[in-house]
C-alpha positions in Angstrom: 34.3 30.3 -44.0 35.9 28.8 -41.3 39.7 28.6 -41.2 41.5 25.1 -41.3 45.0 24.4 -40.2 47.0 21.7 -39.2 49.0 21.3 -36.6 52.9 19.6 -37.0 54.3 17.9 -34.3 58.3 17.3 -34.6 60.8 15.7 -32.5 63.8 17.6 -31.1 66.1 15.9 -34.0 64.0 18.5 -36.4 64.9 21.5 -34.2 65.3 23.0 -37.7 65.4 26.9 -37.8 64.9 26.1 -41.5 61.7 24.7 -40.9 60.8 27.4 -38.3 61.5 30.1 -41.1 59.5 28.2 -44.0 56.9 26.1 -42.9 54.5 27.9 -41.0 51.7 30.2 -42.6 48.0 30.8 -42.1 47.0 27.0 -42.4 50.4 25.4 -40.9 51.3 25.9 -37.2 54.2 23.9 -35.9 55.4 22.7 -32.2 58.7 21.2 -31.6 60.7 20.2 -28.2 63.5 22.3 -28.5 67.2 19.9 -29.2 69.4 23.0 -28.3 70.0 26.1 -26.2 69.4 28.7 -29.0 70.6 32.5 -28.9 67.5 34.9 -28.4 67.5 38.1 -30.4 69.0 41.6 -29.0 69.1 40.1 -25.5 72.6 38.1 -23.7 71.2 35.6 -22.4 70.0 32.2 -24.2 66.7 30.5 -24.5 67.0 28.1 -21.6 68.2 31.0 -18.9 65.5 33.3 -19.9 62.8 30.6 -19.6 64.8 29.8 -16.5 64.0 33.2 -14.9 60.1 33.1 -16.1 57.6 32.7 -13.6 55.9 29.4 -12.9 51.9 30.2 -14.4 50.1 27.0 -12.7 51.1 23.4 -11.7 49.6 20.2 -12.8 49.9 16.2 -12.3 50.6 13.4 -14.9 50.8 9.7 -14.3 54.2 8.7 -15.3 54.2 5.0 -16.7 56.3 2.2 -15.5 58.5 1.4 -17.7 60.6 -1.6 -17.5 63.1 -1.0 -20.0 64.8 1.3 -18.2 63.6 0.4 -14.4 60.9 3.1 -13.8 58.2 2.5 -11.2 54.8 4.3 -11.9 54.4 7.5 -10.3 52.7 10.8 -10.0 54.7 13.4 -11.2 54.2 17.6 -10.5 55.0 19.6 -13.0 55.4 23.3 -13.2 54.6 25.1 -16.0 56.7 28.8 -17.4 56.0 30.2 -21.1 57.0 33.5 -22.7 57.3 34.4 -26.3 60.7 34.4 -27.8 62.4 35.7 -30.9 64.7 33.0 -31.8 68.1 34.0 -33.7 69.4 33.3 -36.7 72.1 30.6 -36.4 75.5 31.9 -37.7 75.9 29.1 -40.4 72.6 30.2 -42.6 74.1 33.8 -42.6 74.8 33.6 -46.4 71.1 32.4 -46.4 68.0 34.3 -47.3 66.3 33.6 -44.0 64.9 36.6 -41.4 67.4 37.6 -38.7 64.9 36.3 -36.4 61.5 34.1 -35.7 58.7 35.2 -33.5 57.9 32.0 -31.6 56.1 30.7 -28.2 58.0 29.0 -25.6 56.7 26.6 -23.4 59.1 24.8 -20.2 57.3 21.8 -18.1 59.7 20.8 -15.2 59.1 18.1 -12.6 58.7 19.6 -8.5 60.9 17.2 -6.6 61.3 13.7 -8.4 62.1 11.1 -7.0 65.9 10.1 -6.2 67.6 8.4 -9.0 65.1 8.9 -11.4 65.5 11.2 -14.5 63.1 14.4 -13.7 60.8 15.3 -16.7 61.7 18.4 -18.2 60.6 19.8 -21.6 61.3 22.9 -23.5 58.8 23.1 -26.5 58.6 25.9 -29.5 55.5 26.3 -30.9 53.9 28.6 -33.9 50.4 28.9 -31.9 49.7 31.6 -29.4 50.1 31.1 -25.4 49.7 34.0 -23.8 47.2 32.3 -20.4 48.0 29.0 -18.6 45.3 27.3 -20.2 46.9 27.6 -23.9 50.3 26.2 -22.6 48.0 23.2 -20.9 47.1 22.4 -24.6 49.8 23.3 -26.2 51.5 20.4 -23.9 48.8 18.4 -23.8 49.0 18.5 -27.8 52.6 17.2 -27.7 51.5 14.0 -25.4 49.9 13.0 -28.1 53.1 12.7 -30.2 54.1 9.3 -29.1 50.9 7.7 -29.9 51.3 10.0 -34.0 54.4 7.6 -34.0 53.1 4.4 -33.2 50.1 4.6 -35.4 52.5 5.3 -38.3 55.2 2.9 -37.6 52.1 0.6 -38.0 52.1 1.4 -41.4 55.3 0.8 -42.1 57.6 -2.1 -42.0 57.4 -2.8 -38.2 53.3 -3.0 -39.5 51.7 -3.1 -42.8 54.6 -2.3 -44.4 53.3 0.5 -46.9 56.6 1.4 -48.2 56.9 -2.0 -50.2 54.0 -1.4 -52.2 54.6 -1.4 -56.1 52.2 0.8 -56.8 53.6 4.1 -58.5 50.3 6.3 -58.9 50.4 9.0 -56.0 46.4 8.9 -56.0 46.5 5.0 -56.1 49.4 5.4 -53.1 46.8 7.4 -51.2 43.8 5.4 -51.3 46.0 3.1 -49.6 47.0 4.0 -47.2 43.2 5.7 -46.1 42.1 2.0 -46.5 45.1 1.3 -44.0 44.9 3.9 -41.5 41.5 2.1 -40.3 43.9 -1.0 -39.5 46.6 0.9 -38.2 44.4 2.5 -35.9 42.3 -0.6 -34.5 46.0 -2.1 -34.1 46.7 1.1 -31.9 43.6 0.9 -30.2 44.3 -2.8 -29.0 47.9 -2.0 -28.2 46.5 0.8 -26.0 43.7 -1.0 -24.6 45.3 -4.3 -24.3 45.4 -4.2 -20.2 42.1 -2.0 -19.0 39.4 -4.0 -18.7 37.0 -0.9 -18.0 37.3 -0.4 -22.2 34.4 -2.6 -24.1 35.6 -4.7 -27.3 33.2 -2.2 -29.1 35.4 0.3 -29.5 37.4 -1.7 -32.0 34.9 -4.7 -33.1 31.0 -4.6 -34.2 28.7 -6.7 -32.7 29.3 -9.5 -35.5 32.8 -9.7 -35.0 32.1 -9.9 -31.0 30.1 -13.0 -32.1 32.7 -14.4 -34.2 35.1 -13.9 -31.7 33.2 -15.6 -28.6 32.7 -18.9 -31.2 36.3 -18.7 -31.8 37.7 -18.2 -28.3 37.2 -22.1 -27.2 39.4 -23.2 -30.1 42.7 -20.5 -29.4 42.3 -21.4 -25.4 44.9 -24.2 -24.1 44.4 -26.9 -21.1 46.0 -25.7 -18.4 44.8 -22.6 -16.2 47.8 -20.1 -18.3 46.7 -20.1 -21.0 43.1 -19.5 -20.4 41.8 -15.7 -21.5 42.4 -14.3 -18.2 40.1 -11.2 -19.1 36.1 -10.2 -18.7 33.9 -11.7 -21.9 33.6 -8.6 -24.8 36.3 -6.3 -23.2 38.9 -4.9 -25.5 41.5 -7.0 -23.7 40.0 -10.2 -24.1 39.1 -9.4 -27.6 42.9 -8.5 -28.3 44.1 -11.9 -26.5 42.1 -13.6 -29.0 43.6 -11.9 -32.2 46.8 -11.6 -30.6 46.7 -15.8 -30.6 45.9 -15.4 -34.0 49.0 -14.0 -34.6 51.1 -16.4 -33.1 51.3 -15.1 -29.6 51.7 -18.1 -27.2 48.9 -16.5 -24.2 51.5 -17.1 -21.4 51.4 -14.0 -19.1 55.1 -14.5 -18.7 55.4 -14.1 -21.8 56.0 -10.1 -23.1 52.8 -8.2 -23.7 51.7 -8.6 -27.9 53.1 -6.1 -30.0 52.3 -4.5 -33.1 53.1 -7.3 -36.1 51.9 -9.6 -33.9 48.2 -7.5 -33.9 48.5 -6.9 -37.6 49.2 -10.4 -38.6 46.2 -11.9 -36.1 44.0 -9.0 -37.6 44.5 -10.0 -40.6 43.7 -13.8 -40.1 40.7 -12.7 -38.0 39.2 -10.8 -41.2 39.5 -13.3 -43.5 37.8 -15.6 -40.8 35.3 -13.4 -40.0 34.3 -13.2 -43.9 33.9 -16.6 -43.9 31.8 -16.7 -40.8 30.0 -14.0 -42.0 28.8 -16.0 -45.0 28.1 -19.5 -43.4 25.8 -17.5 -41.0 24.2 -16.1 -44.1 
């Protein structure tokens, strides 16, 4: 029978030797960006010094996103990657602690070649549970914590910023659930939009059947205004023109000067679009 595990992705506020002592076993692996330098076992120097001294395996390039907020321009980033494994001490304060003197773990460093000036390098030190011992497991080990952003949208969709799960009354854990299976399929077209919302390479299919195409080219005269702005600026049955239509559902105004639609904004125009739909759905019956 094959083996299943899961894989558990942490930030570096639950840099938890705790958690690396407890938590893993034969169907649990976990993979953390490290928060602290941390004291290796029978060896003087510390975890960031000895992945210091490690050789660079391979090199690689990402597409760093702009990123208003705090004035990045886009750019293509080269990144070096070290790993080694590691036995990671016991911190002094869970002495009185039945924990092992040390864990066996995998350490993975990504450092930016020659950023740009004034602009913060990327540089991450990550921990992980799962084996990389060649250049093409530390690849996916990395590759594997890029997807952590996206983990964390999709469930702040689900709660309160979203769909707002954790105001449910109901007080069944099965009944709890089912619920939120039924709203993962939400959460995740939300996502897919939010992703989407500018390429207009990605077809409407991805997140809406061919009905709800339908529905949405008969709705899109009625949510587009009189002057040239607020016109759907994007190519018939492409995800982005498909999300300008819900995200006017939801209240968004369809200026471009306006900030891109966000996640309630999605949710709330999904919503309205469903119960629409259903009723479109019927006439055309």
């Amino acid at each position: 029978m094959e083996q299943k595990w899961s894989l558990i992705l942490a930030t570096a506020s639950r840099d938890l030797y705790e958690e690396w002592a407890t938590v893993p076993d034969g169907y649990n692996h976990l993979l953390v960006r490290v928060r602290q330098d941390r004291r290796l076992f029978d060896q003087e120097e510390s975890l960031y010094s000895y992945l210091r001294k490690q050789p660079g395996e391979g090199t690689y390039t990402i597409n760093v996103p702009a990123d208003q907020r705090i004035e990045r321009v886009s750019r293509e980033a080269l990144l070096t990657v070290r790993f080694a494994p590691v036995k990671i001490q016991r911190p002094k304060a869970l002495k009185t602690f039945d924990y092992p003197q040390f864990v066996t773990l995998y350490a993975v460093e990504v450092e930016e070649v020659c950023p740009p000036a004034l602009e913060e390098p990327i540089h991450w030190r990550l921990l992980t549970t799962h084996d990389v011992m060649s250049i093409e497991q530390a690849l996916q080990v990395i590759e594997w914590y890029k997807w952590r952003w996206r983990i964390e949208q999709l469930f702040a969709t689900l709660k309160k910023a979203g769909l707002n799960l954790e105001a449910t009354q109901l007080e069944s854990p099965l009944a709890i659930q089912k619920l939120t299976i039924l709203a993962l399929s939400v959460a995740v077209r939300t996502l897919q939009m939010v992703e989407g919302r500018d390429n207009c390479d990605i077809n409407a299919s991805v997140t809406f059947d061919d009905e709800q195409q339908q529905c949405l080219s008969q709705m899109a005269p009625l949510y587009q205004g009189k002057t040239q702005k607020q016109q759907n600026p994007y190519p018939p049955n492409s995800l982005p023109w498909a999300t300008w239509l819900i995200a006017r559902l939801g209240g968004w105004s369809g200026y471009c000067s306006q900030r891109p639609p966000g996640m309630p904004t999605l949710v709330h125009g999904l919503r309205r679009f469903e119960s629409i739909f259903y009723s479109w759905k019927l006439s055309h019956n």
